[in-house]
Residue, then its C-alpha position, 0 to 999 in steps of 0.5 A: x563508481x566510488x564503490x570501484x575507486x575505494x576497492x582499487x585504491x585510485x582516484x577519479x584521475x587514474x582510471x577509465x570509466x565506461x557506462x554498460x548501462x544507464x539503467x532504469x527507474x522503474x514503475x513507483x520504485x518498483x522494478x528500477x534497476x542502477x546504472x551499470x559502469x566499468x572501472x578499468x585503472x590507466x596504465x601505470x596508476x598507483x594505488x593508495x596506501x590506506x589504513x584500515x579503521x581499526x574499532x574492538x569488533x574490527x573482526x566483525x566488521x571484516x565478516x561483515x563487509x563481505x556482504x554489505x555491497x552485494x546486491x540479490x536479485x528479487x525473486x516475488x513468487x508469481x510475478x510476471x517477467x514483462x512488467x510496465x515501466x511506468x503508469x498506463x497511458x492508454x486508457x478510456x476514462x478514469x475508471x479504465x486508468x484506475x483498473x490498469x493501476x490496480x493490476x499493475x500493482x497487483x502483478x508487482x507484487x505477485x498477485x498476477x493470479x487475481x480478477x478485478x470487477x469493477x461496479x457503482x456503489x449501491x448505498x450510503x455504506x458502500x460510499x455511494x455519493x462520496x465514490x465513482x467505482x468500487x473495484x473488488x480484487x478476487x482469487x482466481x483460485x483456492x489456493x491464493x485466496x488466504x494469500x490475499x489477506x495480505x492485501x487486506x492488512x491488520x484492520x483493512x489497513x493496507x486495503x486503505x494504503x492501496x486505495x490512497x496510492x490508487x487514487x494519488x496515481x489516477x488524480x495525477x493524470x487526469x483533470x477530472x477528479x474522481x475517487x475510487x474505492x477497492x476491496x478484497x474479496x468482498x472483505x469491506x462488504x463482510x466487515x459493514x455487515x459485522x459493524x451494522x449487527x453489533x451497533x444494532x446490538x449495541x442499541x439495544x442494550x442501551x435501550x435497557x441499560x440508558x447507559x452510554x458505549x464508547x467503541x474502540x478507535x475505527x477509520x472515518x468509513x467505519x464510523x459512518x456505517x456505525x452512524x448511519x444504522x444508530x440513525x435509524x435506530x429510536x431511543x438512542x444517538x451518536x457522536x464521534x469523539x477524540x482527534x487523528x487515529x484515536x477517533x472513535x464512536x460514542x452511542x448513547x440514550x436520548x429517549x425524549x418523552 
């Protein structure tokens, strides 16, 4: 509305104002829509006399307001026309709740091509006695698979942001408090495996070498795997060390004889 006034040149006082829509907030932000008015000047209003704001790149500024207030509509390649304005509420328990959040979003951002599967952890690794479900989001076809990666982010850091969001959502409306894990395509799968390899070849230089290997900073889940296999491992031990993102591994030679 006070977009309208200022192009008018009137005040509140000299015009009639009609709602068209009152619009809508949509799902997390996503989906909302502004409230539409009309902004009809009374009969025998006058307009203000304004002075333009004069600057050195007042041209500039000419060009430029001629887009500031336009507004394009979002166009996400795939995403389905009838989306949930809000969060699922009829849901079986809270694995069921946490499958609909995951597909709500997915569709919001264009993955409507995907499958979820959901199952229990099978081992420490996977989060077994820490999570209640592992959901894994997969390509219907080849030709979205690369277009996941997306979702997997630089280091699985998106994976973790959506699984944050996940949880905030389902611990919002529900009493019992569950956590759920998500992975890409079996991303998280592939990467323990490359993490469990490299501190078992890891072990074993140290073995020869007696000397100490500090790893680059990792999240909490992937400090776990590379403790859980140095665990097993004779001859050799580990600690976390530093604070916040920069917390990383520190393996080490502890033969005692």
């Amino acid at each position: 509305m006070d977009r309208a006034l200022k192009k008018l040149g009137l005040t509140k006082k000299d015009v009639e104002v009609e709602i068209v829509s009152t619009g809508k907030t949509g799902f997390l932000g996503l989906g909302s829509e502004d409230a539409v008015v009309r902004v009809t000047a009374k009969k025998g209003a006058v307009q203000k006399k304004t002075r333009p704001y004069a600057s050195k790149n007042n041209d500039n500024n000419r060009r430029n307001n001629n887009y500031r207030n336009i507004e394009l509509p979002v166009n996400i390649p795939g995403q389905p026309e009838d989306l949930p304005q809000k969060v699922a509420d009829d849901f079986k328990d809270e694995t069921d709740l946490a499958g609909k959040t995951i597909r709500d979003l997915l569709n919001y951002l264009g993955f409507s091509e995907t499958k979820i599967t959901s199952r229990e952890p099978q081992n420490e690794e996977e989060g077994l006695g820490r999570i209640d479900s592992l959901f894994n989001i997969k390509p219907i076809s080849r030709d979205n698979k690369k277009e996941l990666g997306i979702l997997i982010g630089k280091s699985g850091h998106t994976i973790r942001s959506l699984q944050t969001i996940v949880n905030a959502i389902v611990g919002q409306q529900v009493e019992e408090r569950k956590y759920f894990g998500i992975d890409i395509d079996s991303y998280k799968v592939r990467k323990n495996e490359a993490l469990s390899e490299m501190a078992l070849d890891i072990a074993d230089e140290i073995r020869i070498t007696k000397e100490t290997v500090i790893l680059e900073p990792m999240p909490p889940a992937e400090r776990r795997i590379i403790h859980l296999v140095i665990e097993q491992e004779e001859g050799v031990s580990s600690k976390s060390s530093g604070r916040g993102n920069e917390r990383k591994v520190e393996i080490y030679y502890s033969n005692e004889e």
